[in-house]
Phi, psi and omega in degrees: 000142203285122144260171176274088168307140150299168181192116184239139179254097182329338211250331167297159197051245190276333158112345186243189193343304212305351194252335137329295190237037127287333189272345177317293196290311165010292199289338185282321191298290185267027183051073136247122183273162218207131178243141178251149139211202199077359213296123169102345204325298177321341207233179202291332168210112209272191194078204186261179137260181183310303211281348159313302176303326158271354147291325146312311166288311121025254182325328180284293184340283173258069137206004200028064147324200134211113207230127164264175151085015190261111117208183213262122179107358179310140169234357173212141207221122147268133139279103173227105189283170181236185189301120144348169196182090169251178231166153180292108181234193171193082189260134227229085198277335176081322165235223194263342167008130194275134181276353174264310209278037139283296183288000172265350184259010172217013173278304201289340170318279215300326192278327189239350154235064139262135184289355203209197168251151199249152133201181200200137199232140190208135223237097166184219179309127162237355156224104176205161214295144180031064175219168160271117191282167205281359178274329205266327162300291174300323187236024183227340150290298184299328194284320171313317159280351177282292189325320208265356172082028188271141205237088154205158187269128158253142169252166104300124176270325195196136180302153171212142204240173142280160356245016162275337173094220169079030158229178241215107183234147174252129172220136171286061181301131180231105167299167150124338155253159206243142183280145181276162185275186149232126166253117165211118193230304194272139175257131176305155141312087162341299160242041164229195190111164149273124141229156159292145161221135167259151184221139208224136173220109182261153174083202183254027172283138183312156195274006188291318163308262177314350167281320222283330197248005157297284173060241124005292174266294167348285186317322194265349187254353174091176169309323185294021210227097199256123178227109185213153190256159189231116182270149167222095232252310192266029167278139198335296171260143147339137162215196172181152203214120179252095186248131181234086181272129198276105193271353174309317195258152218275023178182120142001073206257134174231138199253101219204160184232136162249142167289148180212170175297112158103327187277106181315167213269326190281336154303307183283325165280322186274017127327280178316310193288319188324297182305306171325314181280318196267342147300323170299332177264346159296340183098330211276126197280354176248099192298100197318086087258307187302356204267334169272315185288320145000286194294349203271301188284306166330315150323338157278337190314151166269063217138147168319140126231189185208178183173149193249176183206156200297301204224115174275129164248147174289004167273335190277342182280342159333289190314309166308317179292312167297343178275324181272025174289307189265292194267135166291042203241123181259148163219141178226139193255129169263151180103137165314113150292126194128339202231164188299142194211189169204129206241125167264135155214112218273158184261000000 
């Protein structure tokens, strides 16, 4: 029997994992099996690597696939899915490779044709470079799915740093329910609201370092700028982490800087603040990394929504291009990449 392949070419859009592992979960949701090649084309070093390969294995498990090309350095990879299957799982990425973007290509399979309740303990990075970081996965991620009416928990259990990783996030899936539209349209107030700053210190680095990027923020962010550091003495690796979180909006927008060898502690916070501020001053209450990720549930949503975002990134017309791959769902993105915009997605 003849199949109707999906067919994604790695060397278009944004170019890198993200077109991996949306078309992944895409294909567990809508059985529709998917050839990939090119994967990764864009980047220094292209195919998959661990934390690709285990988004891949991830999505094959719970769903019993059949996947050609899953090993490391693959540029053409087949998917062809089978029934959701939920479950207990435990996937084990091996280097600091990020453990959220494991868990954004098998959370929504599972949340909306899983028969039962998941859960998933997934073993590397949880602060890592163009990644979502574990502050930012608990409370801006996660808040977004609860708000959208998705029952599920994520914890960080244990930090995982470059460059061994070795930390540890759990999550608690409940099926069974059908997702809400989002409406966030009206633009915020510039200065009012709370923010934070968590300043996260892994390893045996002095705690002097994360006083150093309170600070910082403080200094540069005013009195409305509330601060505390958070130790992690027994992570694999050293790390250091700047989070500035944004309270205006009915779900959290969160900012965050990494630390390197060598890179002062007033570098790494004013990463994080940097962002903050150019978000902030646009108004627009959806901070461009939720604005992609936004769309993958929404796109499933029982209803219209809309929202506005600070910043269009090529990940989020990736993202649209890819759904509409799979799903009879229009979505319009209005707005310049680069510039404040607003993403429709029709009911």
């Amino acid at each position: 029997m003849a199949t109707n392949w999906i067919d994604i070419d790695g060397s278009e859009g944004e170019g890198g994992g993200q077109m991996l592992r949306s078309s992944l979960a895409l294909s567990v949701l809508t059985s529709k099996p998917v050839r990939f090649i090119n994967i990764r084309a864009r980047r220094p070093k292209p195919g998959l690597q661990a934390q690709h390969l285990s988004s891949l294995q991830a999505a094959a498990m719970i769903c019993q696939a059949e996947v050609t090309g899953d090993q490391i350095g693959s540029q053409q990879v087949s998917f062809r899915p089978g029934p959701v299957q939920s479950g207990d799982y435990f996937f084990k990425i091996g280097t600091a490779g990020a453990t959220a973007l494991v868990l954004h290509t098998v959370y929504l399979p599972l949340l909306l044709k899983g028969q039962g309740p998941s859960s998933m303990r997934i073993e590397g990075g949880t602060h890592a470079l163009a990644a979502p970081s574990g502050e930012y996965l608990t409370i801006t991620w996660a808040g977004y799915l609860q708000a959208l009416g998705g029952q599920m928990e994520v914890n960080i259990n244990k930090p995982g740093f470059f460059p061994k990783g070795g930390g540890l996030l759990q999550a608690k899936i409940t099926p069974g329910q059908t997702l809400s539209p989002w409406m966030a349209t009206d633009l915020l107030e510039a200065n009012t609201g709370r923010v934070e700053c968590l300043a996260i210190v892994g390893g045996k680095l002095p705690i002097s370092i994360g006083e150093r990027i309170v600070k910082q923020s403080i200094d540069r962010l005013g009195a409305g700028c509330t601060g505390r550091v958070v130790e992690f003495p027994h992570a694999k690796s050293p790390g250091v982490v700047a989070t500035i979180i944004d309270y205006r909006s009915s779900v959290p927008s969160v900012f965050y800087g990494l630390g390197a060898k060598g890179k002062p502690s007033e570098r790494v916070a004013d990463e994080a603040i940097d962002a903050y501020l150019a978000h902030r001053e646009t108004g627009c209450p959806v901070d461009p990394h939720a604005a992609d990720q936004l769309l993958l549930p929404l796109a499933f949503a029982q209803g219209a929504s809309a929202y506005r975002v600070s910043s269009v990134t090529q990940h989020l017309l990736t993202q649209r291009d890819i759904i509409q791959r799979f799903v009879p769902r229009g979505v319009e993105i209005v707005g310049e990449l680069g510039q404040p915009g607003e993403v429709k997605i029709s009911s």
